[in-house]
N, C-alpha and C positions, 0 to 999 in steps of 0.2 A: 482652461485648456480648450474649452468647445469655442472661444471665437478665436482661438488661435489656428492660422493656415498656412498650405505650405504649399510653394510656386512650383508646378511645372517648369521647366528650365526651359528656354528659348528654342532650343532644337528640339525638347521633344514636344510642344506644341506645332512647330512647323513642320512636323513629318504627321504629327498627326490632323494637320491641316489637310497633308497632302494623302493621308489615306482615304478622308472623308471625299478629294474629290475623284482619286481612284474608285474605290465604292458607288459610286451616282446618290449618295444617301445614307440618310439610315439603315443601320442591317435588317435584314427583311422585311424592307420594307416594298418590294416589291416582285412577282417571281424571278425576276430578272436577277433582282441582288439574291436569291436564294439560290438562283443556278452557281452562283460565285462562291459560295460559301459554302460547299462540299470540303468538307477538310478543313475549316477554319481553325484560326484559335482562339481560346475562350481563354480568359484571365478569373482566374480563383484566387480571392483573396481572406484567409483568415485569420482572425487575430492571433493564436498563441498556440502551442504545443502543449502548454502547463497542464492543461484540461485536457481528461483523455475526451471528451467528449468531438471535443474539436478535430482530434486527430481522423479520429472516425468520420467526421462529417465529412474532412480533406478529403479523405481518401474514397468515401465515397462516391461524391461530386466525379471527382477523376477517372473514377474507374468506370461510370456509366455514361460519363462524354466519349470516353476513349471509344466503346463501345460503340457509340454511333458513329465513329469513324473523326470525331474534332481531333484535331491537337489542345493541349493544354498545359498552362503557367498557372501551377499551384503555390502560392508564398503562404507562407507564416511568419507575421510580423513580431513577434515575444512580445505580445502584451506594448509594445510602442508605437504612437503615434506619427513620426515624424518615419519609420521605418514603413509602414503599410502605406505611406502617402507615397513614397518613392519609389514602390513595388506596385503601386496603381498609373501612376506617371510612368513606370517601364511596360506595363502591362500596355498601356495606348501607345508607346512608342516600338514595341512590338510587333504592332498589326491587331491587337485581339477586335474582333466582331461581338464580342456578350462580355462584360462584367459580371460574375457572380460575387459578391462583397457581406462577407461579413463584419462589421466594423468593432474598431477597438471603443472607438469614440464618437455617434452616429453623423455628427455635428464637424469633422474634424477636414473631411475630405472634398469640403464644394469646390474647389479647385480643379481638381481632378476631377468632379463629376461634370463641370462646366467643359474641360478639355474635352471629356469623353463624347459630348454631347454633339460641340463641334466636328469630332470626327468621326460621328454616324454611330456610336458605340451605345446599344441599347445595355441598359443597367436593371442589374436582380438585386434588390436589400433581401440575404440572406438573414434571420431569423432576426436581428438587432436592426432594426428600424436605421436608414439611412437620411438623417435630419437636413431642413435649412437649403434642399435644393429641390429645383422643380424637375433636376433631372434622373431622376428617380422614375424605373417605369415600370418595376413590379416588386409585390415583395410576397416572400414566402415564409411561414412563420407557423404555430401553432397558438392557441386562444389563450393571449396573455392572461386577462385579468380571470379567465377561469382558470390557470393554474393557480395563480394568488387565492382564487375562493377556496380550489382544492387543497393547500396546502393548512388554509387557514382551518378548513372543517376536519381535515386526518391531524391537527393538531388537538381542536375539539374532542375528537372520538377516541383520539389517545389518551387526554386527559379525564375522559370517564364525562362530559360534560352533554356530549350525542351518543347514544349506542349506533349498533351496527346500521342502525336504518336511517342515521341523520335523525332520530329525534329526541329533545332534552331529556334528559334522568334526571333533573332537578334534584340532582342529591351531593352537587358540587359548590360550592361556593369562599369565596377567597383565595383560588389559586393560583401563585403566582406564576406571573411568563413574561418574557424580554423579547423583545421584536429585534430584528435583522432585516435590512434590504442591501438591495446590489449596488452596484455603480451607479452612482448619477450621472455620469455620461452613455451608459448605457441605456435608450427609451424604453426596453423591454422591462426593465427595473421599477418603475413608476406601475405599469401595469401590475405587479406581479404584488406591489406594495398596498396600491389601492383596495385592488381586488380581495387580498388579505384581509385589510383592514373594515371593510365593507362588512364583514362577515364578524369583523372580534367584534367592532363597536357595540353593539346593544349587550353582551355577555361582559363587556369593561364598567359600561351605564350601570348595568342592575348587578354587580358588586361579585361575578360568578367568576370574574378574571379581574387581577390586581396587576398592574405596571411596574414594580417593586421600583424601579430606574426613577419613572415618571418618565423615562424618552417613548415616547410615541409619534413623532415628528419620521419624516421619512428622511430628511437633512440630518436628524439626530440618530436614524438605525441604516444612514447609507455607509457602505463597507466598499471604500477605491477601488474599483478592478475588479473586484469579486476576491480579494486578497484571503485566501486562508487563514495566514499569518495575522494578519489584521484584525480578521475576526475574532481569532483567540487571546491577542490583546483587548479588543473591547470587552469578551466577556470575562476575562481575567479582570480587569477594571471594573465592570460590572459587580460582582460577586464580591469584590475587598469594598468599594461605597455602598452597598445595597444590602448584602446578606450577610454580615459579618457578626450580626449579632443574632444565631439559632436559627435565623430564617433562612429557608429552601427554594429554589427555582423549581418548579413544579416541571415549565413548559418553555421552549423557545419557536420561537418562527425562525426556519433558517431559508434560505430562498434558492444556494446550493449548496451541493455537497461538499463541494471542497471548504465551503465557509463550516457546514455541519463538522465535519473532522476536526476542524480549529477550534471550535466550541467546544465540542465534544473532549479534546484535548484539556481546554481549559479548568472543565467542569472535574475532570477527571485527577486535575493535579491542586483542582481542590477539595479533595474528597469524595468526591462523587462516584458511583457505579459501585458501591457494597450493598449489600443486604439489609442493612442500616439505613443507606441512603443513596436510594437509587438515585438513576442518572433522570433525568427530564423526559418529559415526551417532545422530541427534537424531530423537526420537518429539514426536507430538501427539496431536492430537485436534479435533474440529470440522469439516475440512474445509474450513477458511476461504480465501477465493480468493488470499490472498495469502501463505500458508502450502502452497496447491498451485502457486502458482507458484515459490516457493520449489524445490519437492519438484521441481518439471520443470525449473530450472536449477541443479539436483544440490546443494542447500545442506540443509533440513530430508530426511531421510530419507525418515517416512512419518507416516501421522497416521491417525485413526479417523473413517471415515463416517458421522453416525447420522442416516438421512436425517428432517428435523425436521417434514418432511410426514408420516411418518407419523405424528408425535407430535403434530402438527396436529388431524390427520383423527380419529384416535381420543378425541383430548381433549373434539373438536366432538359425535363419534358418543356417549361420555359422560354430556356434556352433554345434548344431545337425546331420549336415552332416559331422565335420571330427569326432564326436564320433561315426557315424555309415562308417565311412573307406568312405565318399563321400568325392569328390573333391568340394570346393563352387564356388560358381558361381563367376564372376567377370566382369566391362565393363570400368577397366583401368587398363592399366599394364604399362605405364609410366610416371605419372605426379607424383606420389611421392614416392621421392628420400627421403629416413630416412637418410642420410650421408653415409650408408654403402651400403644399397639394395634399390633397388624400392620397394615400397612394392604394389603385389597386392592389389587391392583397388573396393569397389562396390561403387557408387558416383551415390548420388539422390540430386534432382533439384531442388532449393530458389525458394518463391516466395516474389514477395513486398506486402506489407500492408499497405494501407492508409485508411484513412475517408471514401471513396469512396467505396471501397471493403470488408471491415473486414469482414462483417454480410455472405458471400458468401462463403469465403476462410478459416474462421475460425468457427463459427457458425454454416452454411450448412453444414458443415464437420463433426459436432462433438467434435473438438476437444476445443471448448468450450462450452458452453450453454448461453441463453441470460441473465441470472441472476449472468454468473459469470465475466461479465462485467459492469455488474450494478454498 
């Protein structure tokens, strides 16, 4: 699926020939083209509805362009490729001045990033890395490979193997856990896999954690799309080849939630979650409400915060500075390599979530309410 492309159709590259030479340019690329761009529109592109997480982010994005007075073309492609391709081709046959893209498949849309390119259309890779084109000119994200450390050490702390201060209790040893990673067409995936892995390796070496599967491979714990469903097949398949004879899954690494729910399902219809034989200490990621609900009636462990406001806000501030000719701000300019360019990059910080914290980090904040964990 990632070298597979899909063509802008003949009139909407010729109209978006002809925006690029209405514009004089790239969008703000100079005050002249910023005086123009009072009121533009901005194309939002996210992948899926499935995930509340996404929902959120849409509507964020939306509501704080609106706000500065843009118009805006928010699509959600369900999870398909060939559908966000042709909502990014309408997006430039519409006029939009700024791409915001979150991709299904980072790899999937150089097409559309080459049309965009041609007609003056500066591009934001919203949190999932936009691969395989050089026209790619910002991206906004939070610090992959330390969610992966984080999810891998609040898997540690739950298994009794780090206390609360990150340091070993040396009083664990042979216990088993099953790795999970995301999409392999998604780049954010690899980071989050690495990062994880960085961190189990030496506690796998000296015998403190066991692979029960023996899959440790990221090819062998990638899960298509971030499929829930998927997930709870693997670990249903899991659990009948690996544990079927007295032995327990201690731990899993789950990367998100909605994969954690699928596990969590799986584990649960085999046994799992009595007093007899608790459930795993099981990781996420997201923060999804029904993954913290989870987490506060003692079943998923913990999961990773990345509050998507700020990914919002700064996509929007982005935006806003090159339609008004600013340069955006940025605080990396080498950890992601799209294949062809580094792409400038703004990178805000995970937090973990467990039992112990939610009501502080999530609640005191805002970014839920107590009723909507009820």
């Amino acid at each position: 699926m990632k070298t597979k492309k899909f063509f802008v159709g003949a009139a909407a590259i010729g109209l978006a020939f002809s925006l690029a030479a209405c514009s004089g340019g790239r969008a703000g690329g100079s005050s002249d083209d910023a005086g123009s761009n009072k009121g533009a529109l901005v194309g939002v592109a996210m992948p899926t509805k499935v995930s509340e997480r996404w929902i959120k982010d849409g509507n964020a994005v939306k509501s704080d362009l609106e706000k500065k007075g843009y118009k805006v073309d928010l699509e959600y492609a369900d999870n398909k490729i060939p559908t966000q391709a042709q909502q990014v081709s309408n997006m430039i046959t519409k006029g939009a001045k700024v791409l915001i893209v979150a991709s299904i498949d980072g790899g999937s849309l150089s097409d559309q990033l080459d049309a965009a390119a041609k007609a003056g259309i500066k591009v934001i890779s919203y949190d999932r890395l936009l691969t395989g084109s050089k026209n790619v000119d910002y991206y906004v994200s939070f610090d992959n490979y330390k969610v992966g450390v984080d999810q891998a050490t609040s898997l540690l702390t739950g298994l009794g193997v780090l206390d609360a201060d990150g340091k070993k209790t040396g009083s664990k040893k042979g216990l088993n856990i099953e790795l999970f990673a995301g999409s392999p067409d998604d780049n954010n995936a690899t980071f989050f896999f690495n990062g994880a892995m960085a961190t189990l390796k030496p506690y796998i070496a000296d015998g403190t954690l066991v692979v029960g599967s023996g899959q440790t491979g990221f090819t062998q714990a990638a899960t298509l799309q971030w499929d829930p469903a998927t997930a709870k097949a693997r670990m249903q398949n899991l659990i009948a080849k690996s544990y079927s004879a007295g032995k327990n899954v201690d731990g899993v690494l789950s990367p998100y939630d909605g994969m954690s729910i699928g596990i969590i399902s799986a584990l649960q219809g085999a046994g799992y979650g009595t007093s007899s034989k608790p459930l795993p200490t099981i990781t996420g990621q997201d923060a999804e409400a029904a993954s913290v609900k989870s987490i506060i009636a003692g079943e998923q462990y913990s999961t990773i915060y990345k509050d998507t406001r700020q990914l919002a806000t700064e996509s929007v501030t982005m935006a806003d500075d090159l339609l008004n000719g600013k340069k955006p701000e940025v605080n990396d300019t080498k950890s992601y390599n799209n294949k062809v360019k580094v792409v400038p990059t703004y990178l805000f910080q995970p937090t973990v979530v467990t039992k112990d914290n939610y009501k502080k980090v999530l609640i005191d904040s805002g970014y839920y309410t107590a009723a909507d964990l009820k």
